[in-house]
N, C-alpha and C positions, 0 to 999 in steps of 0.2 A: 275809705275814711279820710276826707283830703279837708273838711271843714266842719265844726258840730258845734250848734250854738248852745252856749251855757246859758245867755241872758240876752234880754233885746241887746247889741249891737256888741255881746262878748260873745267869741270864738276860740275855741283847741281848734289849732292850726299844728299840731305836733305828726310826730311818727314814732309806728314801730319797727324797731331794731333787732334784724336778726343776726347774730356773728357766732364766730368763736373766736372772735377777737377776747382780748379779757379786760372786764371793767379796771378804770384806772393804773389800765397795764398788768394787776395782780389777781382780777378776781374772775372766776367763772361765771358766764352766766348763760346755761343751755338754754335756760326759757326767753334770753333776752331781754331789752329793757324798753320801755318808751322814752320816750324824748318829748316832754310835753311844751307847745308852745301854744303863746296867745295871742287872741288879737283885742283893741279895745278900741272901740269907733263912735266919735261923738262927731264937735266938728272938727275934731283933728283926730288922727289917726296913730296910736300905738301898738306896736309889737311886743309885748311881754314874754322876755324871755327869748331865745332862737336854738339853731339844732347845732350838729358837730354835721361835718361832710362825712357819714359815716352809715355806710348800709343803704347806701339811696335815701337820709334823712332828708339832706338840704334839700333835694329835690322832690322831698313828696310837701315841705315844707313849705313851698314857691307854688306846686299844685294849689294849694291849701288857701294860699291869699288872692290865689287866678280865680278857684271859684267863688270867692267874695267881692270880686271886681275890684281889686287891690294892686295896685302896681307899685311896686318898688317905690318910684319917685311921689309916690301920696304919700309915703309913713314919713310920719312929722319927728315919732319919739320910736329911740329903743331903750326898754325897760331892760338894764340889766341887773338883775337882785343879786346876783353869783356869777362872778366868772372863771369858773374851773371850764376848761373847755370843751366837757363834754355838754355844756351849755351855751358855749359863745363861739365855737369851733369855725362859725358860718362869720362870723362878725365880719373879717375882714374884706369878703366875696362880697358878703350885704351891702353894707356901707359904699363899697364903689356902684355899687345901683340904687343906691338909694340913698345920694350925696347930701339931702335935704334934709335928713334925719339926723336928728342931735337924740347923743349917748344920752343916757340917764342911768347915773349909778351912785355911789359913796363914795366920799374922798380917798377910801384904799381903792375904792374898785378903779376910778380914776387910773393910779398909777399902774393898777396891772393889764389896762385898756391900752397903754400905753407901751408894758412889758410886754403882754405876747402879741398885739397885733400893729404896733407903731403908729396906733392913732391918738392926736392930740389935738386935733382941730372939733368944735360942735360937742364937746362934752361938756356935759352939767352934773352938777354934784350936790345930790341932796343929804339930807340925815333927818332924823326922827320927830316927826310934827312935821314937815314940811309935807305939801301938796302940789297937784301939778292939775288944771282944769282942762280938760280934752271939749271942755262945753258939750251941749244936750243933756245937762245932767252924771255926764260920768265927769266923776273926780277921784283920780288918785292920791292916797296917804301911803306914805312912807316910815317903815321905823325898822330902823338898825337891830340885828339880831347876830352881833359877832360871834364867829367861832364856831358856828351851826350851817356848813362844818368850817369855812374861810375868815377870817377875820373882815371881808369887807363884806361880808352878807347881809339884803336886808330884804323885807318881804314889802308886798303891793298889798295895797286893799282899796278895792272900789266902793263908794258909802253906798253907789243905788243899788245893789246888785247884793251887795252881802261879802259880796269874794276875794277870797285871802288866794294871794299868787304866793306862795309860801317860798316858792325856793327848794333844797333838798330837804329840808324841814316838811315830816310827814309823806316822806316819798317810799319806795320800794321800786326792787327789781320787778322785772316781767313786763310782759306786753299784755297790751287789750285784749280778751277772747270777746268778741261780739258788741261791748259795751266798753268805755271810759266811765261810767259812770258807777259808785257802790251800787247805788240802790236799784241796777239792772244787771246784778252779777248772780247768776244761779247759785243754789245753797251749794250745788258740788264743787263749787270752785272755789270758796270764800277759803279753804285750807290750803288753797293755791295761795291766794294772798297772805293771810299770816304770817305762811312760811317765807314767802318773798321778802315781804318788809320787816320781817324779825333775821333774816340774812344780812337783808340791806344796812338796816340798823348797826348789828353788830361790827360789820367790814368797815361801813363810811362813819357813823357818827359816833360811835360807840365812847370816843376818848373824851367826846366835849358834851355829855350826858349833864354836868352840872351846865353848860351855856343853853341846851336845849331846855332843862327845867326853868332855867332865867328868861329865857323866850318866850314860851308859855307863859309866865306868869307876867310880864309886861305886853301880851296879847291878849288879857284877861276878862280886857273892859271893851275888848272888841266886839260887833253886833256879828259873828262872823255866821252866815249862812250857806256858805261853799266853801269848801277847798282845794284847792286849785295845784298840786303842788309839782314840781319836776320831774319828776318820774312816779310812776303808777298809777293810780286812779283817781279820779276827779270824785271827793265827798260829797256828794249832791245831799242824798238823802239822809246822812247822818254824820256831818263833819262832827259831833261830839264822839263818835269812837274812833277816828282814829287820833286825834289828841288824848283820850287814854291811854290808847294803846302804845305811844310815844312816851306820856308818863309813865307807865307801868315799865315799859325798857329799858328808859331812863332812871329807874329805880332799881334795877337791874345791878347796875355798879355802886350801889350802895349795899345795905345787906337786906336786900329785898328781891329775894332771888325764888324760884321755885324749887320745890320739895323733890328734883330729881335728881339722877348724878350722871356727868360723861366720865366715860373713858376714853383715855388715850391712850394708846399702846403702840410701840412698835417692837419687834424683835431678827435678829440677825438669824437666827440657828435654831430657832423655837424654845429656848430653855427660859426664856424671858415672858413665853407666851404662855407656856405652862401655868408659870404665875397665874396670867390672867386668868386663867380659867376657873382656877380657886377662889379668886376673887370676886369672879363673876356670881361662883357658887353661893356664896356666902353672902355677895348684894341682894340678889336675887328671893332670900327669906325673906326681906320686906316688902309690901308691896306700893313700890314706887316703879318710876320710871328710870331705865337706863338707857341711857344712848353709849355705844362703842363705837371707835372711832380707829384706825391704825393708818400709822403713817407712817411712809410715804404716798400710800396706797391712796389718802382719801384727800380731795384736797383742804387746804385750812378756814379756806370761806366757810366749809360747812361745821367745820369743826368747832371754830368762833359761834356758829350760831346756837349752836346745844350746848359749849361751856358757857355762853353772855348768860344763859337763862336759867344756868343749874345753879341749887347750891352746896352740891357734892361734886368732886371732881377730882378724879385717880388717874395720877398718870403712869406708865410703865416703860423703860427702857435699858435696854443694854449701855454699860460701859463701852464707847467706842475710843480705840486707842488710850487717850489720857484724860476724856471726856465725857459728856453727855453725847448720844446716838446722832450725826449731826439735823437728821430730818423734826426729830422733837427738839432739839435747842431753836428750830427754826420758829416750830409752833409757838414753846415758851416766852419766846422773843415777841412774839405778837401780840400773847397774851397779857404781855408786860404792856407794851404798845397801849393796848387798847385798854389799858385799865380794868381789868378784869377782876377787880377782886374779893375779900369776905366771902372765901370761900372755905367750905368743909374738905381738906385734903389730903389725900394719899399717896404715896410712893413708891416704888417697887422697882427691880431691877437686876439683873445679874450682871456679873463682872468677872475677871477673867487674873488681871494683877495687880490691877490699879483703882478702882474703882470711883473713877472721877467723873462719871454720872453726875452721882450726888453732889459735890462740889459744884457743878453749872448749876443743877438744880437750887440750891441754897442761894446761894448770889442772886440768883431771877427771884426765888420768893422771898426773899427778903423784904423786898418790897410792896409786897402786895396783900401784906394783911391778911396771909391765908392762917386758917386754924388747920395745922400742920398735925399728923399724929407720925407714931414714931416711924421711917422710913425703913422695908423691909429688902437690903440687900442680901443679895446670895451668891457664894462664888461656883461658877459654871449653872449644872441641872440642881432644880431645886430638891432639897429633902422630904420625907413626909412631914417632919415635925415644920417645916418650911412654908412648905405647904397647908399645912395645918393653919398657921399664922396669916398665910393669905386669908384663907376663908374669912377668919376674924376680921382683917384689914376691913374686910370689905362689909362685912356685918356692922362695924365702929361706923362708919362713913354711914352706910343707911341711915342705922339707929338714928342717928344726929339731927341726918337732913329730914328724915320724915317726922320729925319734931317741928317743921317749919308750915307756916301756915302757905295756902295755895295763893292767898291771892297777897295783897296790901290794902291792909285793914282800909275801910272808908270808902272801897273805888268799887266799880261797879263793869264788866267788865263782858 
């Protein structure tokens, strides 16, 4: 897989990435991720997008423009829409081969072309409504989409071809099985993607959920008939779902959430877990979905991806020293992070002298617009009447959430 044409004279020149290295330094990703690049050849030649030196990419990357009869010193432009570096990682390498190519990016990308790779010579800087003509009919437009997820982001679109280079806008984790493209992915895998880019979503873009519905919606009047975007699959055959399915995420942090509930749980000595399991009792009368989750055990990438979408969510922990457990102050803290909120919530916990749990806990939801019910501590092993109250904890939380409708009114999905 070293070159695959999208359109006469457009090309994925990307690669897949296998590690256990962790995305962005924080995130697991066993399945891997692509690294999508492109080519766009009229009579000049651009690079949309490039790799990170990472996992053999650069180099399947260079394969990639070898078999297109592409040499270094032809690419005229490099498209850079985002430069976080698991994007531009190669910039530095490229550019001394490819001395003749002038940057194209936004006045911030500009300055951070200049932060991580000290290049300031042959840079151009577009913004929104500007164009750039490669002749033979391709023409690129340009339009700013900050914050999604960098403040100098902005996405490509070619007018002959249809194709939106989106940038991490509509991307996911995972690598190709057989195909880049949706509409050559077997029905057995498409729950492989979901879950990828409903991971992805959560980890990367989750906090600027209002900049990504702003994007969309001043990408509105676009003809778009591809999508093109940084990681995961190339929308051939149906770029209108996954811009739902970015809508509907993105509606995710507002209070349009789905009718399930996580748990979080962690426990020292099991007197804490006890809990859980009363409470599990008692979720468990309705029939909705629960995801559990315990930590330190599980990591928090996956954890974020079943709280983004609930909108029930109990969490459980021990009093540690004069505190909250510190592996769940860790989660809370991201949950805070990433805006998680309007949610149906729960609390639970045992304590020993001090019961300062709840005090972290309080401080972190404060903020976050949760509908809170009344928080159930207990000192050491729980009682039956204790326990009794779990069960309900957990019955209150259902009842609530399964009052919520599945989808958001209007979408189609």
């Amino acid at each position: 897989m070293q070159a695959i044409k999208l359109a006469d004279g457009i090309h994925w020149v990307g690669a897949n990435v296998h590690t256990e290295d962790l995305f962005e330094g924080i995130w697991p990703i066993p399945e891997g991720v692509a690294l999508n690049a492109y080519t766009v050849q009229g009579d000049k030649t651009a690079v949309i997008e490039l790799v990170r030196e990472w996992g053999g990419a650069a180099m399947t990357f260079m394969k990639g423009l070898k078999a297109l009869d592409i040499e270094p010193e032809d690419v005229d432009y490099i498209i850079l829409n985002h430069l976080e570096p698991d994007h531009t990682g190669f910039t530095y390498m490229f550019r001394s081969i490819a001395p003749n190519a002038t940057i194209v990016t936004t006045e911030k990308g500009e300055a951070l072309v200049d932060g991580f790779y000290g290049i300031t010579e042959n840079v151009h800087t577009v913004a929104t409504g500007d164009s750039l003509d490669l002749g033979q009919g391709k023409l690129l437009h340009f339009t700013e989409i900050p914050n999604v997820h960098w403040p100098e982001t902005m996405v490509t679109y070619e007018e002959d071809s249809g194709i939106l280079f989106s940038s991490d806008a509509f991307g996911s984790y995972g690598i190709h099985k057989g195909s880049i493209f949706d509409d050559e992915q077997p029905e057995a895998i498409k729950s492989y993607w979901e879950d990828q880019m409903l991971r992805y979503y959560a980890n990367i873009v989750a906090t600027f959920s209002s900049n990504v519905l702003s994007a969309i919606d001043k990408l509105s009047g676009v003809d778009i008939k591809m999508i093109a975007p940084s990681h995961g699959l190339i929308w051939r055959g149906s770029p209108g779902t996954v811009v739902k399915k970015y809508v509907r995420y993105a509606n995710y942090s507002k209070e349009l959430q789905e009718p399930e509930i996580t748990i979080i749980w962690g426990s020292m000595y099991g007197n804490t877990e006890t809990m859980l399991n009363a409470i599990i009792k008692g979720a468990s009368e309705y029939d909705i979905p629960i995801h559990v989750h315990q930590v330190p055990n599980e990591d928090a990438s996956f954890i974020l991806r079943d709280v983004f979408k609930s909108a029930g969510l109990i969490i459980g922990c021990p009093t540690y020293e004069y505190g909250m457990f510190p592996p769940m102050k860790y989660v809370m803290e991201l949950l805070k992070e990433k805006l998680m909120r309007f949610k149906k919530v729960g609390f639970f916990g045992s304590y020993g002298w001090s019961g300062g749990a709840k005090r972290d806990f309080d401080e972190i939801s404060d903020r976050m617009k949760w509908d809170i019910e009344e928080p159930l501590l207990f000192k050491g092993y729980p009682s039956k009447e204790e326990v009794s109250k779990g069960e309900e904890l957990g019955r209150s939380i259902a009842e609530k959430v399964k009052e919520i409708p599945s989808k958001i009114e209007g979408e189609d999905y």
